[in-house]
N, CA, C and O atoms as a Maestro MAE file, in Angstrom:
{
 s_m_m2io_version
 :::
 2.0.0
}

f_m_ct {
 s_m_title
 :::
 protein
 m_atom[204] {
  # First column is atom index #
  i_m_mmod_type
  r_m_x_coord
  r_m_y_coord
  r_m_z_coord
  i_m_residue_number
  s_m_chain_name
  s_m_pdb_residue_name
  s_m_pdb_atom_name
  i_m_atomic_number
  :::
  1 25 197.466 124.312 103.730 1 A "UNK " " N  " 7
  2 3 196.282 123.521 103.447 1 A "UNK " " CA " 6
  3 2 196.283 123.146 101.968 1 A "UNK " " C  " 6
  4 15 196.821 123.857 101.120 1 A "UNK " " O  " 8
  5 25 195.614 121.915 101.672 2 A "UNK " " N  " 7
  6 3 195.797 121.375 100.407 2 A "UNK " " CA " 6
  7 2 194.911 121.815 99.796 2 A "UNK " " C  " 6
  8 15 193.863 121.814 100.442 2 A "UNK " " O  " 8
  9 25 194.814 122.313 98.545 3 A "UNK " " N  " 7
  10 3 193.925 122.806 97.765 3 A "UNK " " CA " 6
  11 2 193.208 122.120 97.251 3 A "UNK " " C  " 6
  12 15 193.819 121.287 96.580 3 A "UNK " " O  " 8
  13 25 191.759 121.982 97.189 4 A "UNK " " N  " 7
  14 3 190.845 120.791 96.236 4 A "UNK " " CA " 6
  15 2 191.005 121.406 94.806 4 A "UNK " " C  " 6
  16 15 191.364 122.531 94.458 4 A "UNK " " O  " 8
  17 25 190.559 120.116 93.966 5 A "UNK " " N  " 7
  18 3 190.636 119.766 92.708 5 A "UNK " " CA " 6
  19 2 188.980 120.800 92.445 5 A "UNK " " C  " 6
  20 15 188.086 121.076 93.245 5 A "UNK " " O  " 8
  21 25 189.150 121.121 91.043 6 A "UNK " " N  " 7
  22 3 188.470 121.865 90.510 6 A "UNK " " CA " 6
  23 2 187.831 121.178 89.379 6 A "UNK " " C  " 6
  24 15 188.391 121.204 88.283 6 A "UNK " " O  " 8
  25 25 186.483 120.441 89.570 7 A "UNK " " N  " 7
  26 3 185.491 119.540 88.298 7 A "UNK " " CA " 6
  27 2 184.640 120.457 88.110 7 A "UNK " " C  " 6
  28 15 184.328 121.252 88.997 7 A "UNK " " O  " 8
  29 25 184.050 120.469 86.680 8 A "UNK " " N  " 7
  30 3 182.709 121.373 86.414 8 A "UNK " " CA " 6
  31 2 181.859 120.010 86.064 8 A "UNK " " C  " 6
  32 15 182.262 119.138 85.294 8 A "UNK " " O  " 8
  33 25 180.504 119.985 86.831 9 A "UNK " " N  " 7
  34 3 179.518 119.356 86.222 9 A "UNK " " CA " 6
  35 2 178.845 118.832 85.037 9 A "UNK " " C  " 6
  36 15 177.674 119.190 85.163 9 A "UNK " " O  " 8
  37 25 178.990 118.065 83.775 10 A "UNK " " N  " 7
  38 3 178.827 118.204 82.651 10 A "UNK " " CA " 6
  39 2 177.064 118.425 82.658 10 A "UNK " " C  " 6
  40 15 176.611 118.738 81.557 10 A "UNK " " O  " 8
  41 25 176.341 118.328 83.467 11 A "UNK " " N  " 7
  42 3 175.093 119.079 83.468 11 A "UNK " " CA " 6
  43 2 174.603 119.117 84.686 11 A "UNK " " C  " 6
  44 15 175.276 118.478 85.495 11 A "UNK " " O  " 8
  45 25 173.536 119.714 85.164 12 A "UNK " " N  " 7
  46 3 172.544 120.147 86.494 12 A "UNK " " CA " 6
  47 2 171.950 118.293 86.945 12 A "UNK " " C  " 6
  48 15 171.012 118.075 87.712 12 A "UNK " " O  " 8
  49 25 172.662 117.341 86.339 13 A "UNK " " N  " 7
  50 3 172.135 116.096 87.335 13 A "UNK " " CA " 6
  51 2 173.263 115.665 87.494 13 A "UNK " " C  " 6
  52 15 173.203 114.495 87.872 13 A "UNK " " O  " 8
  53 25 174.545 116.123 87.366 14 A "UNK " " N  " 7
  54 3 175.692 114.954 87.541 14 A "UNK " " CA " 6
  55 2 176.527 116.036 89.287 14 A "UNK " " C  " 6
  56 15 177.692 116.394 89.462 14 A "UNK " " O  " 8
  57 25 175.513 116.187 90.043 15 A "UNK " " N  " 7
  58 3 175.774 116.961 91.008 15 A "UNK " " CA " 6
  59 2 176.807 115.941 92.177 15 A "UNK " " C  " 6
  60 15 178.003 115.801 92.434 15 A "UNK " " O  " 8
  61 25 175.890 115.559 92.498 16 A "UNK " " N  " 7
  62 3 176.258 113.804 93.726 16 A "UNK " " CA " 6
  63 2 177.887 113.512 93.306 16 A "UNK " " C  " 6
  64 15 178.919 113.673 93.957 16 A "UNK " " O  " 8
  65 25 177.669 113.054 92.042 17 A "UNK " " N  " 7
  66 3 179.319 112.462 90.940 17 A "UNK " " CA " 6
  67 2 180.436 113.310 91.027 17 A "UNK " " C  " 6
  68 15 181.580 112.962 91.319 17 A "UNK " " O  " 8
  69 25 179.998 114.565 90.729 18 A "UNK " " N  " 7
  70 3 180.807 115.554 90.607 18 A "UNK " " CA " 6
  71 2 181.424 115.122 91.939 18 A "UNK " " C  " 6
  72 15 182.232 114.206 92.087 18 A "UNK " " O  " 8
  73 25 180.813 116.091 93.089 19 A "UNK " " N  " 7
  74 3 180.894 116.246 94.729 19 A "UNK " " CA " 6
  75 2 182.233 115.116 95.011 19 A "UNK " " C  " 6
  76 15 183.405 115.268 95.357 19 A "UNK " " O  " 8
  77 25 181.227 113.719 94.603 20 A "UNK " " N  " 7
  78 3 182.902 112.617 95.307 20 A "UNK " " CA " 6
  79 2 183.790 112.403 94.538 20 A "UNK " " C  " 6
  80 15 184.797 112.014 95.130 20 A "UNK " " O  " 8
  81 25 183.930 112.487 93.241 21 A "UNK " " N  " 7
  82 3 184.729 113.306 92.592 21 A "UNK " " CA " 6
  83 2 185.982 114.029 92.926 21 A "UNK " " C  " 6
  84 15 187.127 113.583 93.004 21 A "UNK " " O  " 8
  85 25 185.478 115.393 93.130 22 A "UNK " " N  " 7
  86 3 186.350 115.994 94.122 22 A "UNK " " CA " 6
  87 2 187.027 115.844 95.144 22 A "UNK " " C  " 6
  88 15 188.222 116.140 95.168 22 A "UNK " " O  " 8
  89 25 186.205 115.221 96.454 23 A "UNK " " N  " 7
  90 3 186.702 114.734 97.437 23 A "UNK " " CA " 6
  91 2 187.390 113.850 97.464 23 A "UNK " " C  " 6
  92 15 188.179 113.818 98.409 23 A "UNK " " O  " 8
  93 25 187.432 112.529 96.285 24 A "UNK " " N  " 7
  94 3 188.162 111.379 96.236 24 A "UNK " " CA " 6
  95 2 189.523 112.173 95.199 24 A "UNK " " C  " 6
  96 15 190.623 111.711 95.499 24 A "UNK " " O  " 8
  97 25 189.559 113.042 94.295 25 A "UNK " " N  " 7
  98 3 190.734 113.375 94.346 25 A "UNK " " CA " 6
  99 2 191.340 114.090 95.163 25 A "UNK " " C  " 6
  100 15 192.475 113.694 95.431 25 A "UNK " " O  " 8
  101 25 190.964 115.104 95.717 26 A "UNK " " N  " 7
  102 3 191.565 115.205 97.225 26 A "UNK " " CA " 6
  103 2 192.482 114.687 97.268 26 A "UNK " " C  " 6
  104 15 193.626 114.902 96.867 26 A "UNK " " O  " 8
  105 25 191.694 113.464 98.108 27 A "UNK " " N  " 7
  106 3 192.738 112.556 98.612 27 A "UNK " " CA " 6
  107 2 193.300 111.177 97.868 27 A "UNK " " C  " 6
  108 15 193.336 110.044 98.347 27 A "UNK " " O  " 8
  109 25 193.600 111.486 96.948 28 A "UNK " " N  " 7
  110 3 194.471 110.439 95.982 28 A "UNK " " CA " 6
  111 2 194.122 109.838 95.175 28 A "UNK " " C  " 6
  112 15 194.850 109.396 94.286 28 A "UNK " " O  " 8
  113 25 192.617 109.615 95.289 29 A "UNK " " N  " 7
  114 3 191.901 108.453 94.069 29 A "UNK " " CA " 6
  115 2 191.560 109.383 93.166 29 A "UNK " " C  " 6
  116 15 191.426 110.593 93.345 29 A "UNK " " O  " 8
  117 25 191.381 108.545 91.858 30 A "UNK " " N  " 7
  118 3 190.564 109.066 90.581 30 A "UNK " " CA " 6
  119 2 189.901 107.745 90.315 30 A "UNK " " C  " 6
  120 15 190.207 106.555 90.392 30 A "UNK " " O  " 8
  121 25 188.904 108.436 89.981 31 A "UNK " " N  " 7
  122 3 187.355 107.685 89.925 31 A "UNK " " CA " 6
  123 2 186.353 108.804 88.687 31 A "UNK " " C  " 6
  124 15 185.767 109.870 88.874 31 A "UNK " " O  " 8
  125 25 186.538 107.909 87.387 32 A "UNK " " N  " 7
  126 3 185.843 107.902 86.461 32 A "UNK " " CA " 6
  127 2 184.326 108.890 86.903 32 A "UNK " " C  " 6
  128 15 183.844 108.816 88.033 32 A "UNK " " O  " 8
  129 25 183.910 109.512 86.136 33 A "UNK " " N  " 7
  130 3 182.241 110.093 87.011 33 A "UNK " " CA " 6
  131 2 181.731 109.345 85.924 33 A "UNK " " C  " 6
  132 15 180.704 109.838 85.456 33 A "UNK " " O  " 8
  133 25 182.070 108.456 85.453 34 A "UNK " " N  " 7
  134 3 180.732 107.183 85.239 34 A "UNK " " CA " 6
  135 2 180.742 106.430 85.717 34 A "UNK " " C  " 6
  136 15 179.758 105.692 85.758 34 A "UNK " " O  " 8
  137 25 181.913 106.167 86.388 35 A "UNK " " N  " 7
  138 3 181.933 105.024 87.277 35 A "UNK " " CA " 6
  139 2 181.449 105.537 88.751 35 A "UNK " " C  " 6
  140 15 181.072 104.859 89.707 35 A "UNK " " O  " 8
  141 25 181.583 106.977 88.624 36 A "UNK " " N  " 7
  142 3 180.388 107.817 90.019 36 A "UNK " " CA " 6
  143 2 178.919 107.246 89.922 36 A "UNK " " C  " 6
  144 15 178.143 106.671 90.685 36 A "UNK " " O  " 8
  145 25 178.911 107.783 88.314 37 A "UNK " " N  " 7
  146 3 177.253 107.861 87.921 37 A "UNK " " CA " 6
  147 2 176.424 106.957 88.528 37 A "UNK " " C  " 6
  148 15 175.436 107.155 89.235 37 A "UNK " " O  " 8
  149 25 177.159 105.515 88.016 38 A "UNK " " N  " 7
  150 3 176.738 104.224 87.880 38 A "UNK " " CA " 6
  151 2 176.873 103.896 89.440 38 A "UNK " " C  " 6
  152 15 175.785 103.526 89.881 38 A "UNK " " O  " 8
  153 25 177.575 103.914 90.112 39 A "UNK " " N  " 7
  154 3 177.656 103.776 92.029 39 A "UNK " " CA " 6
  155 2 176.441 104.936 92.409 39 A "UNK " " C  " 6
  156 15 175.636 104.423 93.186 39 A "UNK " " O  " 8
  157 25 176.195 105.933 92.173 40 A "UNK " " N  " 7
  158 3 174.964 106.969 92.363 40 A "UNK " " CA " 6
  159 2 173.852 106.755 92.322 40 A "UNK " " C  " 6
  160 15 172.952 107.279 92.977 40 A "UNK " " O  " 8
  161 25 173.763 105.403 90.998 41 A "UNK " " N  " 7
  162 3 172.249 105.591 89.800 41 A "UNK " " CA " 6
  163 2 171.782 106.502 89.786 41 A "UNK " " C  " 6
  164 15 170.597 106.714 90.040 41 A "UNK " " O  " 8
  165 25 172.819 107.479 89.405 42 A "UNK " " N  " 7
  166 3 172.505 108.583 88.773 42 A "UNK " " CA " 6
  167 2 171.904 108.685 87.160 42 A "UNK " " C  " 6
  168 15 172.697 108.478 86.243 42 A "UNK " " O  " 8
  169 25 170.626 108.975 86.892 43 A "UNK " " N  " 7
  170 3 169.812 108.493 85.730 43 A "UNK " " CA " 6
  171 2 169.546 109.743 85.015 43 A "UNK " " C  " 6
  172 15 170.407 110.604 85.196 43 A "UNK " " O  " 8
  173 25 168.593 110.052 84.265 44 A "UNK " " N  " 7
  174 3 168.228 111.364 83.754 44 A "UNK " " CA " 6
  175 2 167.528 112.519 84.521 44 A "UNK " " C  " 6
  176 15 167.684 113.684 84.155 44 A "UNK " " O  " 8
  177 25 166.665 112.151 85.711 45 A "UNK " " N  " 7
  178 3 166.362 112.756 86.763 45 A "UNK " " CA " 6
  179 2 167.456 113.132 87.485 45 A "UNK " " C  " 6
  180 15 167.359 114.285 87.904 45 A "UNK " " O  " 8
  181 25 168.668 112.448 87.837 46 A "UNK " " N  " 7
  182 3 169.467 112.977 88.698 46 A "UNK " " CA " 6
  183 2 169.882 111.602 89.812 46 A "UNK " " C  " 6
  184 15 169.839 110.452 89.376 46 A "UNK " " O  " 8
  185 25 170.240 111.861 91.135 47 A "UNK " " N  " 7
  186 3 170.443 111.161 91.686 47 A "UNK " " CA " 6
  187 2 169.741 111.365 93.026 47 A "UNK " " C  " 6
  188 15 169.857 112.433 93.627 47 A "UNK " " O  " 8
  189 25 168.953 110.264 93.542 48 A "UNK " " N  " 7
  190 3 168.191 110.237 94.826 48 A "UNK " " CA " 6
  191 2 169.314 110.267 96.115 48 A "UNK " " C  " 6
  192 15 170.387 109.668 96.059 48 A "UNK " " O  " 8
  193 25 168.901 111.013 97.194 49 A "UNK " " N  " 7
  194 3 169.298 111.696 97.827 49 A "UNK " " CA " 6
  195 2 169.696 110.705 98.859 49 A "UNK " " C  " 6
  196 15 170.840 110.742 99.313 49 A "UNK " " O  " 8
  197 25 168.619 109.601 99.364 50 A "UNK " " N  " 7
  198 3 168.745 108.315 99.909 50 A "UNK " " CA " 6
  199 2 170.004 107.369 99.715 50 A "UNK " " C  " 6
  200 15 170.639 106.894 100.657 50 A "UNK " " O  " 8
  201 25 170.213 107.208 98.708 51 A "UNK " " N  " 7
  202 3 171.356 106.232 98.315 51 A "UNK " " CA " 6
  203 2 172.735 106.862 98.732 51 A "UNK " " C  " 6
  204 15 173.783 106.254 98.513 51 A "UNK " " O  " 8
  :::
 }
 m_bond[203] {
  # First column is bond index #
  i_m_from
  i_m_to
  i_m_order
  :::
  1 1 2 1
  2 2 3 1
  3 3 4 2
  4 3 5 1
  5 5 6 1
  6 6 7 1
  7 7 8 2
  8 7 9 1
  9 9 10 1
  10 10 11 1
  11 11 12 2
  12 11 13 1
  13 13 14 1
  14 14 15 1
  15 15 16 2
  16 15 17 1
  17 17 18 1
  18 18 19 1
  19 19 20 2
  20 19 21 1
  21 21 22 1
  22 22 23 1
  23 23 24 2
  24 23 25 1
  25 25 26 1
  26 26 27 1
  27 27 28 2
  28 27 29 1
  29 29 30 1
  30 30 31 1
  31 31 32 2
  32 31 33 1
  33 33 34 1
  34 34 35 1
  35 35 36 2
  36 35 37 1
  37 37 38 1
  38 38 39 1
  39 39 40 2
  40 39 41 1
  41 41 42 1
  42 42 43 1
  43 43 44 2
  44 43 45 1
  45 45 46 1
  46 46 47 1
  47 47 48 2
  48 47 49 1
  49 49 50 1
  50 50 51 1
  51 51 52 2
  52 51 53 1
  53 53 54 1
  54 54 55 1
  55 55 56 2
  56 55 57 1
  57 57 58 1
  58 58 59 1
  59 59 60 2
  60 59 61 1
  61 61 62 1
  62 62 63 1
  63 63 64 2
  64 63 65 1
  65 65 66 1
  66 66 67 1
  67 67 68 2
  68 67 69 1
  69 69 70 1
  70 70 71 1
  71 71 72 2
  72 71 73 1
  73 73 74 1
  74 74 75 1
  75 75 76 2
  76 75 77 1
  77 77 78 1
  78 78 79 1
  79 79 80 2
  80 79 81 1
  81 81 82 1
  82 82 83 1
  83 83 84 2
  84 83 85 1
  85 85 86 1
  86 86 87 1
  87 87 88 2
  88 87 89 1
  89 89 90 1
  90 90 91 1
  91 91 92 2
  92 91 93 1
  93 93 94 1
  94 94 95 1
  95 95 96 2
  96 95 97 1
  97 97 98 1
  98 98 99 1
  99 99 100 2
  100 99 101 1
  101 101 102 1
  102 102 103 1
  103 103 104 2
  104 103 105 1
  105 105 106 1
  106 106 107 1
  107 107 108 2
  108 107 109 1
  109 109 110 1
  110 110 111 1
  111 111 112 2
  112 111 113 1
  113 113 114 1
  114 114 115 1
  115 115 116 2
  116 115 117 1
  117 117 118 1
  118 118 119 1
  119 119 120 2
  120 119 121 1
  121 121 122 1
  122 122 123 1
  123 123 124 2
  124 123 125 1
  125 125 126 1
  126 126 127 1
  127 127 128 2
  128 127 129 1
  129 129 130 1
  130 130 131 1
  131 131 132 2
  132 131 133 1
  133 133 134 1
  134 134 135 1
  135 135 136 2
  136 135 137 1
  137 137 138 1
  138 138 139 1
  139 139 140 2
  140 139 141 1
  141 141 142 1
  142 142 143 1
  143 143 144 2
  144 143 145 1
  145 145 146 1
  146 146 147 1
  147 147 148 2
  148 147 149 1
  149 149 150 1
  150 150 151 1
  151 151 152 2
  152 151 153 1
  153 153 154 1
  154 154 155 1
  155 155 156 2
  156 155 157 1
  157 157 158 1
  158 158 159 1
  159 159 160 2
  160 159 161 1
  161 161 162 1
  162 162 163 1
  163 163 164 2
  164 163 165 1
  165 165 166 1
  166 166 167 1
  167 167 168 2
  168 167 169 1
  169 169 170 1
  170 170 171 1
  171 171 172 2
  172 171 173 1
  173 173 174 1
  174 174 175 1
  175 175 176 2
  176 175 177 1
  177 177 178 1
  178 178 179 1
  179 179 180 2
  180 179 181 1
  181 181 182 1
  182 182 183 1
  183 183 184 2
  184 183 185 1
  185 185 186 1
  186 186 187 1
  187 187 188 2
  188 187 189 1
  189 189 190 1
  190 190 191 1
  191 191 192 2
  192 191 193 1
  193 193 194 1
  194 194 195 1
  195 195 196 2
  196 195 197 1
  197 197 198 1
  198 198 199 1
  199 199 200 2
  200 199 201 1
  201 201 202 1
  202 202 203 1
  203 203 204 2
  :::
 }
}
């Protein structure tokens, strides 16, 4: 089994970013977590759960 990639959160709202993050390196992509953030609108609150 393939081992996942290991990201630390740079704080308690970049949760969502982190998460696909991981999963998209997984499996082959790298994807900026601002370029997460910004696909998230992930803001200073965090990211809504809806989107």
């Amino acid at each position: 089994m393939k081992t996942f990639p290991n990201y630390k959160q740079a704080d308690n709202k970049n949760c969502r970013p982190t998460c696909i993050k991981i999963i998209s390196k997984h499996y082959g992509k790298t994807i900026s977590t601002q370029t997460l953030r910004d696909y998230c609108e992930t803001n200073r609150e965090g990211s809504n759960l809806l989107y």
